[in-house]
N, C-alpha and C positions, 0 to 999 in steps of 0.2 A: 477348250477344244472348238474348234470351227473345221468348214469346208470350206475351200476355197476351189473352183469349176470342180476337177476330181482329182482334188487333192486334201488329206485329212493334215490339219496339224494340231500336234496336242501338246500341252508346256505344264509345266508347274508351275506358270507366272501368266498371268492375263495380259500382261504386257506383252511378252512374248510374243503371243496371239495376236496382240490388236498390231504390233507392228508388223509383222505378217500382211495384214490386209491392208495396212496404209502404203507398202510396198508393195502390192501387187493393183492395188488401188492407180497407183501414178506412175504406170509400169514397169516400175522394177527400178525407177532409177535411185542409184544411190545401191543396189543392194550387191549382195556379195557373188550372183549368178553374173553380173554389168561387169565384175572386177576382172582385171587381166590375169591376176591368180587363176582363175575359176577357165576362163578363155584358154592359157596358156597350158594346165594344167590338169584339167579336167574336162573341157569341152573340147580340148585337139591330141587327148590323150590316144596311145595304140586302143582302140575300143573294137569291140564284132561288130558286125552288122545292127545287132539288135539295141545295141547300148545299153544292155540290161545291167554291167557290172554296178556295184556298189560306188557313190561318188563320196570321197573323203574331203574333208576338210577341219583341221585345227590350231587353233590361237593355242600352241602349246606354252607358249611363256603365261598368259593368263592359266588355264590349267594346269599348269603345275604348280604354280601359286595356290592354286585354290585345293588342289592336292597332297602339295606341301612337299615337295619331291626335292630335292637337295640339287641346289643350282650345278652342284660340285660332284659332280657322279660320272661313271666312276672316280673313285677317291685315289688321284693318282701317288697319296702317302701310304697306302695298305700295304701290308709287310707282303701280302700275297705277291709275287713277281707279275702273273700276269695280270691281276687286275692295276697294279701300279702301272704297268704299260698302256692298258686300255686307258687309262684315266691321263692320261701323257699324251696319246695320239685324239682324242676324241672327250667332248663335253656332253650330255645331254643338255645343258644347262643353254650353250649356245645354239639348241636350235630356236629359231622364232616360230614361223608359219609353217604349215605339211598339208600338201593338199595332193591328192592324186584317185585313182579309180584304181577297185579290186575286182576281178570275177573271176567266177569258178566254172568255165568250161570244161568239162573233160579233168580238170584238176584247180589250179591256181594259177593267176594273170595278175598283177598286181606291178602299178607304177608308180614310185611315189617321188616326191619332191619336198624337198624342208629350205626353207631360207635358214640363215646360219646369222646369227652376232658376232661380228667382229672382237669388238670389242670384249668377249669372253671368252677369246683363246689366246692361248699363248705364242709369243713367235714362231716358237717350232713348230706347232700346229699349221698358222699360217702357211709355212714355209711347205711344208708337205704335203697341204693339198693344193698348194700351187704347181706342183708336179702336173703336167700332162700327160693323162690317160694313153694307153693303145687303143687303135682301132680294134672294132668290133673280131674283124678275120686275124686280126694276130696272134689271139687269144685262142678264138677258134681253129683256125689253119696251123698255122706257126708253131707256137707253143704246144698245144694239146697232141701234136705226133709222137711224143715220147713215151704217152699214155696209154696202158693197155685198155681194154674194153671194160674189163671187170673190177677197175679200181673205183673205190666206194667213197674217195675225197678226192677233190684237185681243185688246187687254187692255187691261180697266180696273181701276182702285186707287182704293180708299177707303180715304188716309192723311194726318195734317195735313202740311199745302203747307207752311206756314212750316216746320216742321222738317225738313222731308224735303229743301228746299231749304236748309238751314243744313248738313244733315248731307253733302248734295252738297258745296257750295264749301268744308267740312273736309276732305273727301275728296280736291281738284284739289290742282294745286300751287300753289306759295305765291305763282309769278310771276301765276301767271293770277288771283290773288286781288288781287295788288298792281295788276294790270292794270286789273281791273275796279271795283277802287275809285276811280283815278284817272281812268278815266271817266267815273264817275258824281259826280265831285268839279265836273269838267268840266260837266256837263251843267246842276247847281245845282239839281236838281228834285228829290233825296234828300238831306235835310240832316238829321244826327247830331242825336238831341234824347233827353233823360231817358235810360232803358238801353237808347238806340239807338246805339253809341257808334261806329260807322261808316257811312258814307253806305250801303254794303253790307246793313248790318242795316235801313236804313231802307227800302230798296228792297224788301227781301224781308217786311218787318213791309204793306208797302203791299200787295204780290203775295198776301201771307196774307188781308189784310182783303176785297182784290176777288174773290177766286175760292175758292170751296167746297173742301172738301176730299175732292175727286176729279180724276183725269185718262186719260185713257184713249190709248192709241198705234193706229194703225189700217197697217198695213203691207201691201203689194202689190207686183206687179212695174210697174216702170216701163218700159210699153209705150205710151205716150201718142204719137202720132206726132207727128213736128217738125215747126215752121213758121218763117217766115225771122222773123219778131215774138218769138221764143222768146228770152231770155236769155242770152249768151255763159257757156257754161261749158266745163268742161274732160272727157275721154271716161273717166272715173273711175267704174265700174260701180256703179250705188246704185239702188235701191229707193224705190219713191217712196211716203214718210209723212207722217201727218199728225198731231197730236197737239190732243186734245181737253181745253177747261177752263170749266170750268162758274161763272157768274157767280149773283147772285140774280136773274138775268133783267129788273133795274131800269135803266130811264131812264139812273138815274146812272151805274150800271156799266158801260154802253154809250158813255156819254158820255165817261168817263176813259179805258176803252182807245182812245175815237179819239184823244183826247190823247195819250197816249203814241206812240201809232201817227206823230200828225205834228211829236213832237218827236222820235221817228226820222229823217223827212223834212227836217228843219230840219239835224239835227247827221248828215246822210250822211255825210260823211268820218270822222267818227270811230268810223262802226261799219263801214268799211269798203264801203261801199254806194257803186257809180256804175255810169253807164249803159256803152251801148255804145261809145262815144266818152270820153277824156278830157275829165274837165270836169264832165262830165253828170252828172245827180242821181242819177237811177239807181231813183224811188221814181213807184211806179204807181198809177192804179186802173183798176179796168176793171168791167163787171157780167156777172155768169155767170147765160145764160141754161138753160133756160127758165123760173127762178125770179127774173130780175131781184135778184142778189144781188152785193153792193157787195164786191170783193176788193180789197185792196194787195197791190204787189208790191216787194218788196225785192231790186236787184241785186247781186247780191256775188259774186266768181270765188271766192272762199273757200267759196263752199258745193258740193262733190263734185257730180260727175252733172248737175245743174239747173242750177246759178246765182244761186239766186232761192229767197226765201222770200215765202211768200202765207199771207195773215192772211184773216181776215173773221170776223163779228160776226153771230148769227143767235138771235132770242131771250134763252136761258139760256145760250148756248155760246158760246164762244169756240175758233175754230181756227188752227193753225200746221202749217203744212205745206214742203216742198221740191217739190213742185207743183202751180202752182193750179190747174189740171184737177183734181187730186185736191178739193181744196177744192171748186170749181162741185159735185163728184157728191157727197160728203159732204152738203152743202147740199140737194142736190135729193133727193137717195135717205133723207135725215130727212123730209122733206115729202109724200113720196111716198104720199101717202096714195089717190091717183087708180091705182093700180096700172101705173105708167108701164115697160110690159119693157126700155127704155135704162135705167132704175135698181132692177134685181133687187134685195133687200135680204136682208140676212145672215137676218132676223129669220123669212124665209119660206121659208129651207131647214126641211123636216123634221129633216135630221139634226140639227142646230143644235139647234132647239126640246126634241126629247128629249134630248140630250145633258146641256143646262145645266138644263130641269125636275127631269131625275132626280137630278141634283148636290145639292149642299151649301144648306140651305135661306138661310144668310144668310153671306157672305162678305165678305174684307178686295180679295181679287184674285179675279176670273176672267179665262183666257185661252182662246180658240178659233185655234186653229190649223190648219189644210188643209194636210199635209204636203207631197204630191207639192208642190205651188205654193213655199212654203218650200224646201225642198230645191230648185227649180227657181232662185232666186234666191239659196242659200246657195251654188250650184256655181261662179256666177261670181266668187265669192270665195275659190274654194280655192284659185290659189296665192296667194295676199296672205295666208293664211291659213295655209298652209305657212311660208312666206319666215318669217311672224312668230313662228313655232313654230319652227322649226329657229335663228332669230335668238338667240328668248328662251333656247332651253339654252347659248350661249355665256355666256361668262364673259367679258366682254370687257373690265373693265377689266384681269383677269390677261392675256390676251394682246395687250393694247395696250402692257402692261408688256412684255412680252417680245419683241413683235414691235421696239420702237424699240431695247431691246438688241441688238437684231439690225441692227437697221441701221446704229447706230452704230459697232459693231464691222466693219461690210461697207463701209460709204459712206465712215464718218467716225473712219477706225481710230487709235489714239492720241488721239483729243481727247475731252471732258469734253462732256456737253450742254448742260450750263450756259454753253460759250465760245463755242453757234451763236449768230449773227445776221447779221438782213440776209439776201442770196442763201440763202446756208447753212440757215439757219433754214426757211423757207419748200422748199428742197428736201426736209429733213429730213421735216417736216410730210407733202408731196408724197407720199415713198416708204414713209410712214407709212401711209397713208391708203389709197395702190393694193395693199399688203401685205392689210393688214385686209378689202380689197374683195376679195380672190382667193383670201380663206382665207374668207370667206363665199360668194362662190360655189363654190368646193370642196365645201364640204360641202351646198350645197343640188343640186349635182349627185349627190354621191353620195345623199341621204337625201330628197330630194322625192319621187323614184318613189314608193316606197314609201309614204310620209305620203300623196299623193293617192288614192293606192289606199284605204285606209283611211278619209278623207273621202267615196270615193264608194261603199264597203261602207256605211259609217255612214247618210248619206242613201236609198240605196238601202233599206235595213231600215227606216227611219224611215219610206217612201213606205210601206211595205203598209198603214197607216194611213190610211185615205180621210178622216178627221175627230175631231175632237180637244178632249177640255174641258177644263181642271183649274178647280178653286176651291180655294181657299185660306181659310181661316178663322183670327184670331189673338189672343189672348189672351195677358196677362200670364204665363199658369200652364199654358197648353198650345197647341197646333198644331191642325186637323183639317186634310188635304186628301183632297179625292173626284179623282182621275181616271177620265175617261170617253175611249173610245176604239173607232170601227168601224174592222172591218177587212174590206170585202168578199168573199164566199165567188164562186170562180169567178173569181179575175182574175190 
């Protein structure tokens, strides 16, 4: 430990210390305050007045070495879908350097920057964050008028569609790939040409050419009241979203999504679409008033919570949702330009507007988030959320191994498993099956307390947040992301 005029510094290493004063010794040259990192990054950061935030700085390729953190993370081979995705768009392994400034005014300010290794991404990687950001108001202004005031997610992406969509159906599995080729073999309206060499890539080279490269998710609680005209679905707790896709606003491109729209309508059975009744088509329109706007509806018990997916065509945009209430205010609350209080708009909260001005002037993502609200919608999922985390540390093919050991020896003592069949077999199976169901409820007796306890700490902290920006910026060669975040004084 030493001083240095009034500044204490203290090491586990004496060296640490004495270079400390050999640097300050012969003014700093050479040291990492002189560096353009530190200049660029940290000394010309958005800072207050006082300069009080926290200054960051780390050699993460050294520390994760010494941490021992897997160059390869996420693991873009995981059977899980979306971590195979995340592990496809994004390495931690390639960032190098991160150096930026945090503080906690009134909530959280945080800028930060990462140099990125080339050489540890992949081309499509590359290829994706070569994409150019929107400006700062497009996200703000533009985009966010479709948004009601009291939506508790929204994020939008500025990234090309066709890849990003190649790099999804890489990331599923291989049935759902084979499934959906043989659909679309079926349907005869994507046909394999030049280096289109699956009806698959033809579909997604089609999706690439109709819609711009953007898409935005709009998420809220599904509080919509029922009505007996409502869609049969199942009591599956979900959140009702909508997802946004941007056309070049032409004739034509209006023209094709309804085509697709009613060769939906034609091949219902094979997407799983029928009404209330056997038999029944299952495929709607209707107009959402008070903008007189033309919705479809698709019935399908396969979709959680609703039932039913609603489309509709408005302008430049195209929307998908799992409820068309959601769609009608989408609709009305972009148009909204008569200042209607049934469609408050995200764009006219205060908090909002400063939030995302003072952010990142040009970005790949922005997301606004309303925590309490989130967290309100995140709690009806905690034990599904549990169950799946106490699930996933089993090891199940090893004790699926072992448990039929067991049974075999208990049930079916002296015989070989290879000699079940018929009754036997299917018993076998039977005491299999209730063994594994009772050594997973075991253990979610013993270990859910606790796991929920923990989900409702987590949310609970995340709630002191009344509002919430990140932006995200990406480039081949580096990262920037700004978070913004109020935390009310007095509540």
């Amino acid at each position: 430990m030493t001083r240095i005029h009034d500044v204490i510094v203290a090491s586990n290493s004496a060296d640490f210390v004495k270079k400390a004063r050999e640097l300050d010794g012969n003014g700093g040259q050479g040291s990492f305050g002189q560096g353009a990192q530190y200049f660029d990054y940290i000394q010309n950061a958005p800072r207050n007045a006082r300069q009080d935030e926290i200054e960051l700085a780390v050699d993460w390729r050294e520390l994760s070495k010494a941490l021992a953190v897997p160059e390869r993370w996420p693991d873009a081979q995981s059977e899980d879908l979306w971590t195979a995705l995340a592990g496809r768009l994004f390495q931690l392994g390639s960032m190098n350097r991160i150096a930026g400034v945090v503080g906690f005014d009134d909530g959280v300010q945080a800028n930060l920057h990462a140099d990125l290794s080339s050489e540890l991404m992949t081309t499509m990687q590359q290829k994706l964050y070569r994409k150019r950001g929107a400006d700062n108001a497009v996200f703000a202004r533009e985009v966010a008028r479709m948004v009601r005031a009291d939506t508790a997610l929204f994020v939008v992406v500025e990234v090309p569609l066709g890849d990003l969509l190649r790099e999804l159906l890489a990331s599923s599995e291989e049935a759902l790939r084979a499934n959906l080729e043989d659909l679309l073999r079926e349907l005869g309206q994507f046909k394999p040409t030049g280096d289109l060499q699956t009806h698959t890539d033809a579909l997604i080279a089609e999706l690439d050419a109709l819609f711009r490269d953007r898409f935005a998710l709009i998420l809220r609680a599904n509080d919509y009241p029922l009505n007996a005209n409502d869609a049969p679905h199942d009591d599956t707790p979900a959140p009702a979203w909508t997802i946004a896709l941007w056309t070049d606003g032409s004739e034509k491109a209006r023209v094709r999504i309804k085509e697709l729209s009613e060769m939906v309508s034609v091949h219902y059975r094979s997407f799983g679409i029928s009404g209330r009744e056997a038999g029944e088509r299952g495929v709607f329109t209707n107009n959402c008033q008070p903008g007189n706007y033309e919705i479809w509806e698709f019935w399908s018990r396969f979709v959680p919570g609703t039932g039913h997916i609603a489309t509709a065509v408005n302008g430049d945009v195209f929307l998908v949702s799992n409820h068309y209430r959601m769609v009608c205010e989408a609709l009305n609350t972009r148009d909204n330009s008569r200042n209607d209080p049934a469609f408050p708009r995200l764009v006219d909260r205060p908090d909002f507007m400063r939030l995302a001005t003072d952010s990142l002037p040009q970005a790949n993502v922005m997301a606004w988030v309303e925590p309490k609200a989130l967290g309100a919608i995140a709690s009806r999922f905690t034990q599904r959320a549990v169950k799946a985390e106490i699930s996933a540390r089993i090891d199940w093919k090893r004790e699926r191994a072992r448990i039929e050991n067991e049974v075999m020896k208990d049930a079916f003592p002296g015989r070989m498993r290879s000699t079940l069949e018929g009754d036997d077999k299917a018993r076998f199976d039977e005491l299999v099956e209730a063994r594994l169901a009772e050594l997973e409820n075991k253990l979610l007796t013993e270990q859910a307390p606790g796991l929920e306890k923990q989900y409702e700490r987590t949310w609970t902290y995340f709630g002191t947040f009344s509002a919430l920006v990140a932006m995200l910026a990406l480039d081949p060669k580096k990262i920037d992301l700004s978070l913004r975040g109020y935390v009310p004084l007095g509540e």
